[in-house]
C-alpha positions in Angstrom: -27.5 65.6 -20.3 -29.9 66.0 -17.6 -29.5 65.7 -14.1 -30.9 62.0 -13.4 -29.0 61.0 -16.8 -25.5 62.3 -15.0 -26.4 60.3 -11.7 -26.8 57.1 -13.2 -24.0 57.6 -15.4 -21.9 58.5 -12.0 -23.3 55.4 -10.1 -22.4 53.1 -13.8 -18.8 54.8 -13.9 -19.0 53.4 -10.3 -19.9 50.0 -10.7 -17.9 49.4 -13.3 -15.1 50.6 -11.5 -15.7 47.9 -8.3 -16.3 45.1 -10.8 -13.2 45.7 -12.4 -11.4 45.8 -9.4 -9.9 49.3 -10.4 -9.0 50.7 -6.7 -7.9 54.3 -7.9 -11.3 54.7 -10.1 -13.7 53.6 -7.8 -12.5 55.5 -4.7 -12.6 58.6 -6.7 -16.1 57.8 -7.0 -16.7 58.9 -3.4 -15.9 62.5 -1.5 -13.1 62.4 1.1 -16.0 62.4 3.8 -18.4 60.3 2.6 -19.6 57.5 4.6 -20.4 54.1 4.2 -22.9 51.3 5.6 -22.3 47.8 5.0 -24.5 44.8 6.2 -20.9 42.7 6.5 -18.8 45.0 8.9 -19.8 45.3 12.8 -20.0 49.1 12.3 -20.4 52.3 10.0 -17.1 53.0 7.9 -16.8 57.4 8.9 -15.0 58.4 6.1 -13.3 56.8 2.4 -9.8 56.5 3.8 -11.6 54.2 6.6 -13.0 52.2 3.2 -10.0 52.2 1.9 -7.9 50.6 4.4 -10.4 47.8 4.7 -10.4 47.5 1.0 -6.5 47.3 1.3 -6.9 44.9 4.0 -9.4 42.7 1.9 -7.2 42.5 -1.1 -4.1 41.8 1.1 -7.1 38.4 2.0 -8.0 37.6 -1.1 -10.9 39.5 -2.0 -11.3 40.0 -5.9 -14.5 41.1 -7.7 -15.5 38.5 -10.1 -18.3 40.5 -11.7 -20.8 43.2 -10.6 -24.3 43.3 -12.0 -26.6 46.4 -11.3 -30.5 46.4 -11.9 -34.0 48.1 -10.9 -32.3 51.7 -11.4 -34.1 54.6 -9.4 -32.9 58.3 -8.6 -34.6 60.6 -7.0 -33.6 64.2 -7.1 -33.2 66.6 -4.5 -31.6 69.9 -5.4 -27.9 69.0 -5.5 -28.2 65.8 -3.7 -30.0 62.6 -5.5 -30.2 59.1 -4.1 -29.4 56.1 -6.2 -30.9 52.8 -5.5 -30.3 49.5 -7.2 -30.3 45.8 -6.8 -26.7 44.4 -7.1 -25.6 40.4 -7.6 -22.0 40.3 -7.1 -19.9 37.6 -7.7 -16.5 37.3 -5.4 -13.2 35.4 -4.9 -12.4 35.5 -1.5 -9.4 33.3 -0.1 -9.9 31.0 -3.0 -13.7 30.5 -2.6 -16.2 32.3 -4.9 -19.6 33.4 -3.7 -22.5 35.1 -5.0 -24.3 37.8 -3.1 -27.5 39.6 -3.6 -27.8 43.3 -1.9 -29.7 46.2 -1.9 -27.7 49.6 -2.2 -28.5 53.1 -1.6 -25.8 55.7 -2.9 -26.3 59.3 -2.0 -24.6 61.9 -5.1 -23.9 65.4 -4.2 -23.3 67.3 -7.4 -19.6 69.2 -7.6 -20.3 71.9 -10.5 -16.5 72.8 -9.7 -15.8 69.6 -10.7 -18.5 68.9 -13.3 -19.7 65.9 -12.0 -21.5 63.9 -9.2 -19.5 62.2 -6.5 -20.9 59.5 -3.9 -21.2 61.1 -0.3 -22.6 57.8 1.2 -23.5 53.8 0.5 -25.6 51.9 2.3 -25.4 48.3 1.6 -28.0 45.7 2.9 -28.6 41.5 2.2 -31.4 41.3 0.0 -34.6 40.4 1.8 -35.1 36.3 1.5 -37.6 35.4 -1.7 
């Protein structure tokens, strides 16, 4: 399998992970130390365990992924570092109410050969620019 083929099967095993609202998958997803940017929070998340409190703390809310749909797939390679970008419409439960929202997500891979695999060092998550 080549490079870009492992990277986009990474960032799917990802996905599928937050759609199905399987905690323990999709934070394995990530390094320790990767970082995260998200349109929604007042600043950048330093690290996964900062994620993962919130996470915890939106679950604890109500927040349940409903369904996750990825499209416009693009890597770009750089040595052991490639950056995923995609278009995401998400569908969420939150305190009862559902809502759909439309993003645009980069996710930076750094590849682990000890590990055999590519794991997400950082996500940037943005609204999707008004049509």
């Amino acid at each position: 399998m080549s490079a870009r083929e492992q990277v986009l099967e990474a960032a799917r095993a990802l996905v599928a992970a937050f759609a199905s609202n399987d905690s323990e998958a999709y934070f394995n997803a990530f390094t320790a130390d990767a970082s995260f940017v998200f349109h929604s929070c007042p600043q950048p998340l330093p690290n996964r365990a900062a994620y993962r409190a919130l996470w915890e703390q939106w679950q604890r809310d109500g927040f349940e992924v409903l369904e996750c749909n990825s499209s416009q797939a693009q890597v770009s390679l750089h040595g052991d570092v490639a950056i995923f970008i995609h278009d995401v419409a998400t569908r969420l439960r939150i305190q009862g109410e559902e809502s759909l929202n439309l993003e645009r997500e980069t996710i930076v891979f750094r590849q682990h050969p000890e590990q055999g695999r590519w794991l997400a060092c950082h996500e940037h998550l943005s609204a999707m620019p008004e049509q």
